[in-house]
Structures are given as C-alpha cells and as structure tokens.
C-alpha positions as CSV (number, residue, x, y, z in Angstrom):
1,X,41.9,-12.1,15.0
2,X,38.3,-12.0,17.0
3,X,36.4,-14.5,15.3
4,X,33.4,-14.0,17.2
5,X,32.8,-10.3,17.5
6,X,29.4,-9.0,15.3
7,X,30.0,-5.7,15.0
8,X,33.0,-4.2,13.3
9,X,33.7,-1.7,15.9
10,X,34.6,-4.3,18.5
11,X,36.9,-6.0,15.6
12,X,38.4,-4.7,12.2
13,X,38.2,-1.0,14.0
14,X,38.5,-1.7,18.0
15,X,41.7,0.1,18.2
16,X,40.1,3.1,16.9
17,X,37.4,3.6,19.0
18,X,38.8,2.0,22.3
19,X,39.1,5.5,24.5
20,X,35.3,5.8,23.7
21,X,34.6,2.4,24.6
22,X,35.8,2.4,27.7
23,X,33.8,5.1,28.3
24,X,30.5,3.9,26.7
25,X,30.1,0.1,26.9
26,X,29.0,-2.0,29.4
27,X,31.3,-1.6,31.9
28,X,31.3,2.2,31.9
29,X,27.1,2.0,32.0
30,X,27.8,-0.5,35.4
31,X,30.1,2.0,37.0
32,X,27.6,4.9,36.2
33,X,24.9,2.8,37.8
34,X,27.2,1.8,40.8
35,X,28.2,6.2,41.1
36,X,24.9,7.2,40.7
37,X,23.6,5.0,43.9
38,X,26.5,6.1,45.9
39,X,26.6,9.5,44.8
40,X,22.9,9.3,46.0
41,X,23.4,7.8,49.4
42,X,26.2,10.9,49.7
43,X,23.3,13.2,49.5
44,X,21.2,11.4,51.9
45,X,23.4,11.5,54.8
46,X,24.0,15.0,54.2
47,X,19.8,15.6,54.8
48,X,19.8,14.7,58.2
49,X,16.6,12.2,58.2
50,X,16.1,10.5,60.7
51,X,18.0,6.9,61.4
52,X,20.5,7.7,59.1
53,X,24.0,8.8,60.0
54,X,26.3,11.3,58.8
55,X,29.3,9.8,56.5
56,X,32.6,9.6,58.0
57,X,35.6,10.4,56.0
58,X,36.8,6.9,55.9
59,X,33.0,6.0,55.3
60,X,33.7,8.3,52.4
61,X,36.6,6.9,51.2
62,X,34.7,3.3,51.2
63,X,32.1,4.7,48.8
64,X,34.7,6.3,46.1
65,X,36.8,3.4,45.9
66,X,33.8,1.0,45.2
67,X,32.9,3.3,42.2
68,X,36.0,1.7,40.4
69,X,34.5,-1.3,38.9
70,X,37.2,-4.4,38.4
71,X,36.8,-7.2,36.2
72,X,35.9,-9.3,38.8
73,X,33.0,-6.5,39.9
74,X,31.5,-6.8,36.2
75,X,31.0,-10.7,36.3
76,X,29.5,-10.5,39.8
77,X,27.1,-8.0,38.4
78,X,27.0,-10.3,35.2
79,X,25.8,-13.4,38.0
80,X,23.6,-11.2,40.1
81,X,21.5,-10.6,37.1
82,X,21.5,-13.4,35.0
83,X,22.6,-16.7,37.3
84,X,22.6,-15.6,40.9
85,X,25.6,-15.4,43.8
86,X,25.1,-17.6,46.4
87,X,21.8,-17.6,48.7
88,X,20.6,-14.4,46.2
89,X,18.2,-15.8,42.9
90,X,19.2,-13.8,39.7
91,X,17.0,-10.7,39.8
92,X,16.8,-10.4,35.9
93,X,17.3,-6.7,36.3
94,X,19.9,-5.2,35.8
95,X,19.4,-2.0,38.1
96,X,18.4,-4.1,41.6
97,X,21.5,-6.4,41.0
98,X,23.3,-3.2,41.1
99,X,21.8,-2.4,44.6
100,X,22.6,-6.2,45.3
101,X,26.2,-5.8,44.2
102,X,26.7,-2.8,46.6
103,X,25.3,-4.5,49.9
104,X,27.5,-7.4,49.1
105,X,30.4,-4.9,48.6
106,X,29.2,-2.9,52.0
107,X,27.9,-5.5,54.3
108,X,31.7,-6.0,56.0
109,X,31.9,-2.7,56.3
110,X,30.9,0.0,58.9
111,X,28.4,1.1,56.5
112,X,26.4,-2.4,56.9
113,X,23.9,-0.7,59.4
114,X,22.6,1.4,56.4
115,X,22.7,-0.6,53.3
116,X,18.5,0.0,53.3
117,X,18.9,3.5,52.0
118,X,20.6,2.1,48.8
119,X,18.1,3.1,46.1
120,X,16.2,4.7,48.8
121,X,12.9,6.0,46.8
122,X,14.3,5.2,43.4
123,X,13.1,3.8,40.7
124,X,15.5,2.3,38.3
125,X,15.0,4.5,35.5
126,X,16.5,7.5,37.6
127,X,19.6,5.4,38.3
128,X,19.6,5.1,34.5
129,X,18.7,8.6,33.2
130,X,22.0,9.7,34.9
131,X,24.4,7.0,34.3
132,X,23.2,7.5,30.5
133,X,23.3,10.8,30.7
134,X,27.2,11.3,32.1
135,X,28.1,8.7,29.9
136,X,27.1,10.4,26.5
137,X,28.6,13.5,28.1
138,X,31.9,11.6,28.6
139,X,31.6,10.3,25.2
140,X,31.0,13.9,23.5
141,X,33.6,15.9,25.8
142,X,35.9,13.6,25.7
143,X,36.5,11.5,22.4
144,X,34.0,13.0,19.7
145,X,34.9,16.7,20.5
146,X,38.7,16.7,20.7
147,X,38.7,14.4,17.6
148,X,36.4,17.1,15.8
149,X,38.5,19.8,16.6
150,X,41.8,18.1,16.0
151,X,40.0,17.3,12.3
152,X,38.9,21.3,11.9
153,X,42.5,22.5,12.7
154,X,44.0,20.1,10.0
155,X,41.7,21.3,7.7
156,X,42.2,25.4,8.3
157,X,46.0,24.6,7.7
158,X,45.0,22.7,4.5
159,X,43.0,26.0,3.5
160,X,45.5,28.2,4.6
161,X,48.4,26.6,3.0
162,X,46.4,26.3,-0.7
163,X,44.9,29.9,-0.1
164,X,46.2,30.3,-3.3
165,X,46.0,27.2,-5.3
166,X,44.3,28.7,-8.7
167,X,41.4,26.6,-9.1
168,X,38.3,26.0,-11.8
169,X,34.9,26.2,-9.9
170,X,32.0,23.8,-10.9
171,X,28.4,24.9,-10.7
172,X,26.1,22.0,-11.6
173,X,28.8,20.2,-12.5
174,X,30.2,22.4,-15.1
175,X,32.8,25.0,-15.3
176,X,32.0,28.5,-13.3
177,X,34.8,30.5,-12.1
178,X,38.0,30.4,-10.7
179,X,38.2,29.7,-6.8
180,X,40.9,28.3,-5.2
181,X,41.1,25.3,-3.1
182,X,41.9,27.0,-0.3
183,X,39.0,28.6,-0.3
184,X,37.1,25.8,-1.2
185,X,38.4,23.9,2.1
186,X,37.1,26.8,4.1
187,X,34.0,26.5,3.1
188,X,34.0,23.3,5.2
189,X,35.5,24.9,8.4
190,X,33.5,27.7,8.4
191,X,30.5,25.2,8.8
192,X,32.2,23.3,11.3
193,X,33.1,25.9,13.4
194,X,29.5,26.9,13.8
195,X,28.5,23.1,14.2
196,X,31.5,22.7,16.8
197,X,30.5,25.8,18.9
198,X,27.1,24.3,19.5
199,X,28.3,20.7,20.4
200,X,30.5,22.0,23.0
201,X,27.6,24.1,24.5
202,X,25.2,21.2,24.5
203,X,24.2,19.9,27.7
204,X,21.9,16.4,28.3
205,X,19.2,16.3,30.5
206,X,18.3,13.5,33.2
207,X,15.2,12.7,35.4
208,X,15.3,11.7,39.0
209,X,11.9,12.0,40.3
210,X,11.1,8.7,41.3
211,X,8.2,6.2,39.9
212,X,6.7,8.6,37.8
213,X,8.4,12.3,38.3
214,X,6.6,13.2,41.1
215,X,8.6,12.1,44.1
216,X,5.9,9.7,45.8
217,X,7.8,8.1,48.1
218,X,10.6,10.3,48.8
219,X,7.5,13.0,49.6
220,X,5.8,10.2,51.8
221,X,8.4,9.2,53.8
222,X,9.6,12.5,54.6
223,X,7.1,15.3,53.7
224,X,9.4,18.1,55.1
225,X,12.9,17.7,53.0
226,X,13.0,19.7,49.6
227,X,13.3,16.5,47.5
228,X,13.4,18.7,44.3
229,X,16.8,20.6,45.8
230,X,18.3,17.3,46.9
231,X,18.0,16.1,43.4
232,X,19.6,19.4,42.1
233,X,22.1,18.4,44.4
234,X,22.9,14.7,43.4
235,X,23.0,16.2,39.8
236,X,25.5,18.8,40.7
237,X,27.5,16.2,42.8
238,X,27.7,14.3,39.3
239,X,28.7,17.4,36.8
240,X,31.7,17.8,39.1
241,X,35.1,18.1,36.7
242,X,32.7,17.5,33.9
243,X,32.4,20.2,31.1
244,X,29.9,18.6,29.0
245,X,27.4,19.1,31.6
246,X,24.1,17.3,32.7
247,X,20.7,18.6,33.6
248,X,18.2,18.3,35.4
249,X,14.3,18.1,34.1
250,X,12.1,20.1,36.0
251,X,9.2,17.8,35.3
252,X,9.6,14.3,33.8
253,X,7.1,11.0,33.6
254,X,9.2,7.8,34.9
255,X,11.8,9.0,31.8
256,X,13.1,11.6,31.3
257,X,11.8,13.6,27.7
258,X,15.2,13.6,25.7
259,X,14.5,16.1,24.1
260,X,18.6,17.3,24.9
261,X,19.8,14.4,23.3
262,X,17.5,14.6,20.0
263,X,19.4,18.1,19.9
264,X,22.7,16.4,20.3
265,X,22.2,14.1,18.0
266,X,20.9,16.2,15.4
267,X,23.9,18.8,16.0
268,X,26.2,15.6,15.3
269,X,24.1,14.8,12.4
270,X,24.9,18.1,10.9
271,X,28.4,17.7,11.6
272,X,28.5,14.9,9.8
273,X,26.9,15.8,6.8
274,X,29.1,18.5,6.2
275,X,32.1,15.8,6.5
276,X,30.2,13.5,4.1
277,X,30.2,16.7,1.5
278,X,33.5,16.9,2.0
279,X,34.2,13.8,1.4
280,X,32.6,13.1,-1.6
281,X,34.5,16.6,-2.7
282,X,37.3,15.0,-2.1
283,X,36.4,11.8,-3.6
284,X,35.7,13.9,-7.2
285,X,38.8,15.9,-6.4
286,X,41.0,12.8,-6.7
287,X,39.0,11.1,-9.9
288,X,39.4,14.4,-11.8
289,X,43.2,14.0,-10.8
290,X,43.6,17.7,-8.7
291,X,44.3,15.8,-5.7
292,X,47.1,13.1,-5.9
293,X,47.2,10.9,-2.8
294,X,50.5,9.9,-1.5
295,X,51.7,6.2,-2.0
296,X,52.9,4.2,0.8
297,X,54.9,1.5,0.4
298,X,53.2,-2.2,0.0
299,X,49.9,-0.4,0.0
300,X,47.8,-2.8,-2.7
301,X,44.7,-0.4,-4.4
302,X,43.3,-3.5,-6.3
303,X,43.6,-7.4,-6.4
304,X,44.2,-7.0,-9.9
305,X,45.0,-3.7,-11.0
306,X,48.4,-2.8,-9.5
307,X,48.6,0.7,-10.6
308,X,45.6,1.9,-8.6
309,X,45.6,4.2,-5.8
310,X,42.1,4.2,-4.7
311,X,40.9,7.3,-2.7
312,X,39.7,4.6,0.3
313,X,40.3,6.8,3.6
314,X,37.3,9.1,2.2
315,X,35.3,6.5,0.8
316,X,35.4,5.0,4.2
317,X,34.5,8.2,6.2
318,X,31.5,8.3,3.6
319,X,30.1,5.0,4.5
320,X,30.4,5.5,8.3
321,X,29.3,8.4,8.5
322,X,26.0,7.6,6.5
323,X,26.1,4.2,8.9
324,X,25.9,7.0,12.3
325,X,23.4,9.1,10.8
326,X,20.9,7.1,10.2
327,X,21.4,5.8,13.8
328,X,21.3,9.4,14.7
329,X,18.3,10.2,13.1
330,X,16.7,7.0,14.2
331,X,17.5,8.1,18.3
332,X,16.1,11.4,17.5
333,X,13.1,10.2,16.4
334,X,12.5,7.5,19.0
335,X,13.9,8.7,22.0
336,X,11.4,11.9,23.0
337,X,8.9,9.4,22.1
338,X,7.3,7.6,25.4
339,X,3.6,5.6,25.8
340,X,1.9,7.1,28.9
341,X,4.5,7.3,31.8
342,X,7.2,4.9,30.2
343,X,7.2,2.2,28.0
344,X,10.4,-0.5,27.8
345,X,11.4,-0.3,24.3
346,X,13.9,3.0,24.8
347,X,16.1,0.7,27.0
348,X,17.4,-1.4,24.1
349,X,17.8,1.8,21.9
350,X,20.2,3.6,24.6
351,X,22.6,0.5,24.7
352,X,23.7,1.4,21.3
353,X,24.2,5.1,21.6
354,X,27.5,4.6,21.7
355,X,27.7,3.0,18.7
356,X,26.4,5.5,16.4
357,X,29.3,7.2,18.2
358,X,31.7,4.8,17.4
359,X,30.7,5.2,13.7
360,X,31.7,9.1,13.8
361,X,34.8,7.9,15.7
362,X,36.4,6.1,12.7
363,X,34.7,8.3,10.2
364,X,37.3,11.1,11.8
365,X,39.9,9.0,12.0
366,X,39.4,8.0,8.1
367,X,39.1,11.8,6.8
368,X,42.7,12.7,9.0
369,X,44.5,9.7,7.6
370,X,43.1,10.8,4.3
371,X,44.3,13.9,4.6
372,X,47.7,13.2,5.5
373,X,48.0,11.2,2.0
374,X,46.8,14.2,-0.2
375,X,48.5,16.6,-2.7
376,X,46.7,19.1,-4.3
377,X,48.1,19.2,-7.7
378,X,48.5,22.8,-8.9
379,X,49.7,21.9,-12.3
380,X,47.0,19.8,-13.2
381,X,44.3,22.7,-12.0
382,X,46.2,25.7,-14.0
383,X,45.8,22.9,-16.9
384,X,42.7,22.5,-16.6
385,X,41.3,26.3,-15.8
386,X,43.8,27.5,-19.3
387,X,40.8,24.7,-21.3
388,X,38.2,27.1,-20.0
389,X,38.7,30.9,-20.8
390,X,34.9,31.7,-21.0
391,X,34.8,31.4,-17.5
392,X,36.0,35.4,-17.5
393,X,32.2,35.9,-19.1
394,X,31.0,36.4,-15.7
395,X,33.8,39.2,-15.1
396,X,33.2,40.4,-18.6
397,X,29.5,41.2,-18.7
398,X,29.8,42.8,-15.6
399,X,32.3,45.0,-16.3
400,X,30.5,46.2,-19.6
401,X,27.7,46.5,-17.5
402,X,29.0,48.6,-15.1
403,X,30.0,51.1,-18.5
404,X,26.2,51.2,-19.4
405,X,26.2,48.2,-22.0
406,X,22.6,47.1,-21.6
407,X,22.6,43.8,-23.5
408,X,25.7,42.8,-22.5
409,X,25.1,39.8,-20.6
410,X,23.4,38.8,-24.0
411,X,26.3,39.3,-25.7
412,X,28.3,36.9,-23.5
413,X,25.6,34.6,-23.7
414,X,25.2,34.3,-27.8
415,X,29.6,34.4,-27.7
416,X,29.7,31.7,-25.4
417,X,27.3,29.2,-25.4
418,X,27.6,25.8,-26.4
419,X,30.5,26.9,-28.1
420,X,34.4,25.8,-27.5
421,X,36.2,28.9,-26.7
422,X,39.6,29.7,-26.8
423,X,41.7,32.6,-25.5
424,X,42.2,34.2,-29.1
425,X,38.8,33.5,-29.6
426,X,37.8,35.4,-26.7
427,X,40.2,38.2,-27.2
428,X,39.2,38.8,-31.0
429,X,35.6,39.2,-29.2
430,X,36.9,41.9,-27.0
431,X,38.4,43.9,-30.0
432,X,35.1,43.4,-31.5
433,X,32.9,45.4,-29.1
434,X,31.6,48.8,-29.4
435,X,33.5,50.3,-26.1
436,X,36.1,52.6,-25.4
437,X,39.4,51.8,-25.5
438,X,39.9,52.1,-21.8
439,X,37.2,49.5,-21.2
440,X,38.9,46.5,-23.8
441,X,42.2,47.5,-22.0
442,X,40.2,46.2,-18.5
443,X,38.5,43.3,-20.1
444,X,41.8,42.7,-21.8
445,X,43.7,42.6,-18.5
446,X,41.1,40.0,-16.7
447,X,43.0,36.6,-16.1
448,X,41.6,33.1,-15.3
449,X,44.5,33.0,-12.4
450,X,43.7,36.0,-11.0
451,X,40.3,36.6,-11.7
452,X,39.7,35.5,-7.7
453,X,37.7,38.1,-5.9
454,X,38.2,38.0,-2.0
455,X,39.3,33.8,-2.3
456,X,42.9,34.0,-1.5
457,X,41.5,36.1,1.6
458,X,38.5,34.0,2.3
459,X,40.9,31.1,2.6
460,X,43.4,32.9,4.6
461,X,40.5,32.9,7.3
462,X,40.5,37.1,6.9
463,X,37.1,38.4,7.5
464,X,37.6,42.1,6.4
C-alpha cells in the first residue's frame, strides 16, 4: 500500500487510470516540453537563416531519440529546476531548465555548435501551450474516447437484448405507461452518440507567437521569413499520427484564449451528466428490485448486514463523475479568463487537467463493471406493471377520442383518479360506456404488455 499518495487516483484507483497517466502527468508534460523545443529547432534548420545549418539525418536521429525521456532525464530536470547540476544554479523554472537539459544532452554531440537556437524567440508559454495542448489530445484520443465508446457499445447491446423487457414507466415518480427497458437504455445511447460525435471532432487550440503573440523577436531578428507559416509548420510537425488534432490561434496575447478547451470540457461535461442520469436510473432500478445484481463470491455489501448487495459500481460512477465535473466546470470558467497579456494563476490550474480526467476514467470503468453484474428482472416488472392497469387510460381516452367522445379524457380522469384500480374494475368501466360495440371490443383488447407503441423498435436502434 502507498501510504503517502494524497489523491486517490495515484492510490486506491492507480491501476485504473495508469494508460492516462502516463500520458498526462509529469513526465508526459517534460517530454512534451523537450518535443516541442526540438520539434522547433527541426523547423528552424529547415528556414535557411543564416548561421544555422541544415540537420543531417544522423543529426536527426539525435534529436528523436532525446524526445524519449528516462527516469534518469526526469530527475535531472527535477535538479535543473529546483537544486541545480553542477556549475548551473537552479533556474526555478521549469521551461529554461528544459532548454538547460537539452544543451547538456547536446553539447557532446555534433549539434553543440548550435545549441543557441534552442528556444530561439520563445517564450515559455509557447513551449507550454503545445506540450498542454498534445497532451489533453493524447488524453481524449487515446483513453477517454475508446473507453466511451467501449461503454456506449455495452449499453446498445444492453438495449437491444431487453428491447422487449415489458416495463412500467414513471413520470414524476409515478406510474405512466408501459416502456420497456430496452428502450429506456437507449434513451442514454442516443445521447451519447450525439455527445461522442462531437468529442471525437474536437480539436485544442495552442499559441506560439512569442512574448505576447506578435512575434517580436522572431520578426526582429529576421524580418524576411513568414514567422506565422513557420508556426503553422511546427504545429503540423506535432499533429503528425495524431487524430485528435491541435490548432493553431491566429491571434493570441502571451496565452493562448482556450476557448477549444472550455468546449472540450463542456462536451465532457455533458457526457457525463448523461452517465450520472443513468446512474442514478440504475441506482432506483435496483432499490425497486427490477435490476438484480449478480453476487460474486466473498463480496461483503455491509459490515453488518450480510445479506446486502449494495448497488456500489453506480454509486461510485455517481460520485466521480460529480468530483470531474465540477473540475470541468471550474477549467471552463477559469481557463479563457487572462489579466492583460497573461497572468500566472492558469499554470497551477493546467497541472490538474488530467485529473478531472482521471475522475471520468474510473467513473467508466465503475458503470462497465456495474454493468457486467446486472439482471434485469422481467418477473418482477410484469409484477409490478399487472398492480397498475389504469396505466391503459392514456390509450383509452385516446382511442374514444379518436371515435368523437368529447369528454372522454374526463371520463378517465373522474374513473381513475386517486382511486386503486383493478383490471375488473377497469373492464366493468369499459362495458359501461356509451360506444359501439366495435369500439369496447378495441379498448377491450388494449394490454399493459403490449400497449408499447414504437419501444420494442426504438430499442432495437430501428429509426423507421
């Protein structure tokens, strides 16, 4: 057991979220640095400026193997900022002890004759704005989306195997129709799909303008190069192999706006409100005893109440998926939000992006483990649909509607009521009303397990 860890997503659930770890904590943000400056330095040798050579192939070579950080890279980082590495003073930042780390890693090299166009005309937010950038796409493309979509598939098959599982609707808590819960599954899909769609199109924007957007320096040092299409370039150099792409802001102050990643966050917000609905469905599925949840063996439910099976998968998606949303809507609210050209306080804030991240992470992890326990109990819901035959007073009404009774719904109303109805009950009404024989014979014929409308088809994901 890690006695020391703070947060629970570097202890009780580190296996869980370990993939996006790797690609969102510290290490992953000091390779992105470390790629960003020599995906950089790539572009400038490719601009011909003056005193700066072309890269050989083995020069090449050099550069992409230094973008694989080892353990031992990290903790020289680690001293370059905080303790200092032999004749150099600890810069206390953790961008320049990036450059610092590469001419240490470069000065043996045949590169050591141009280690002063590292971080040539950069400041360090641009060497940030990417790295953060490509990491949150990593973290989307890579571990949030595939674990969505793995979670939407389970649940279509879930709908599409109980398409027909009769079921008693609730509006407002109390009884409504029949449904099945099939249908009521799909529901959730449906909204994910459309939630899904736009996560995998979202793309996150980045700044790389120098001090304060405008490319100052770059522009003074060499008026004549197109600093704007170098940029493009560097940016395109990093969205190679990468579907969740990056962007590049066509204006910017020293950050960029983030405006991209309010809208991701928001579209993962959404996402996981619709899993908290679900959840709590789920949660009042299983209380009302229409869901049974599989036992597994040694499993304890209480400390002192043996016989409980306690729906905690879905009770813990619930919690962390609150926990990530209000993260969410925190970043959204703060991130866009800059004093003048920059002030400090975002850099904290982006450090624990991938928590919020990490929240969803186990959240979808809970809900498929949940779901792998459940059994939606057919008996139980024909049991407790046949203690509820005024729920045909919807189909009843209408159909005396539709053969010109003009208080029917009235009729219904005064019948039904605040009254305990039962099937005899309900068919000594129908004798009762002034219609044609034809018309009792339909009414007659209406059935709380197959009074259904379009469900069983709605469920089976069949749009006509």
């Amino acid at each position: 057991m890690q006695r020391s860890v703070l947060c629970p997503l570097d202890g009780r659930y580190r296996v869980r979220v370990n993939n996006l770890s790797v690609l969102m904590g510290e290490a992953a943000l000091a390779a992105n640095r470390v790629c960003a400056e020599v995906t950089w330095l790539k572009i400038l040798s490719g601009l011909k400026l003056p005193q700066l050579k072309k890269l050989t192939a083995a020069e090449q070579k050099i550069l992409d193997k230094i973008c694989t950080i080892s353990s031992a890279d990290l903790d020289l980082l680690q001293q370059l900022e905080n303790t200092g590495y032999q004749q150099l003073p600890a810069t206390r930042h953790d961008v320049k002890a990036v450059e610092y780390f590469l001419r240490l890693k470069l000065q043996n090299t045949s590169l050591k004759d141009r280690l002063n166009w590292l971080h040539f005309a950069l400041t360090s937010e641009d060497v940030n704005s990417v790295s953060y950038a490509c990491m949150l796409a990593d973290g989307v493309e890579k571990v949030i989306l595939p674990s969505l979509k793995k979670l939407h598939k389970n649940l279509d098959h879930l709908a599409r195997k109980e398409a027909r599982s009769v079921l008693l609707a609730r509006t407002h808590g109390q009884p409504a129709v029949p449904t099945t819960f099939g249908k009521e599954i799909r529901v959730f899909t449906e909204r994910l799909s459309r939630q899904i769609k736009q996560l995998n199109n979202q793309q996150i924007s980045c700044k790389f303008g120098g001090a304060v957007g405008n490319y100052n320096a770059h522009v003074a040092a060499f008026e004549k190069v197109n600093w704007r299409k170098a940029a493009q370039q560097f940016v395109n150099a990093l969205n190679k192999g990468r579907k969740t792409k990056i962007f590049l802001s066509p204006v910017s102050t020293q950050i960029d706006n983030r405006d991209s990643y309010a809208e991701l966050f928001d579209n993962l917000r959404r996402i996981n409100l619709i899993l908290l609905g679900f959840s709590q469905d789920m949660w009042r599925y299983i209380s009302a005893g229409l869901v049974k949840q599989k036992t597994v063996a040694g499993e304890v439910g209480s400390s002192t109440m043996p016989q409980k099976v306690n729906p905690i998968d879905f009770e813990n998606a619930e919690g962390n998926l609150q926990l990530a949303n209000t993260l969410f809507t925190f970043f959204a609210e703060k991130l866009p939000l800059s004093r003048l050209q920059r002030d400090l306080s975002d850099s904290t804030v982006l450090r624990n992006m991938g928590m919020a991240l990490g929240y969803c992470l186990v959240a979808y992890s809970s809900l498929e483990k949940g779901l792998s326990k459940i059994i939606f109990d057919k008996h139980a819901a024909l049991e407790e649909l046949a203690q509820y035959p005024e729920v045909l007073a919807e189909g009843i009404q209408t159909i005396l509607r539709a053969n010109g009774c003009t208080q029917a719904y009235e009729l219904l109303r005064d019948f039904t009521r605040g009254k305990k109805v039962t099937a005899f009950l309900l068919a000594d009404f129908i004798d009762g009303l002034n219609v044609p024989a034809s018309v009792k014979m339909q009414l007659h014929q209406l059935d709380t397990q197959t009074y259904l409308g379009y469900a069983v088809q709605l469920a089976e994901g069949k749009n006509d």
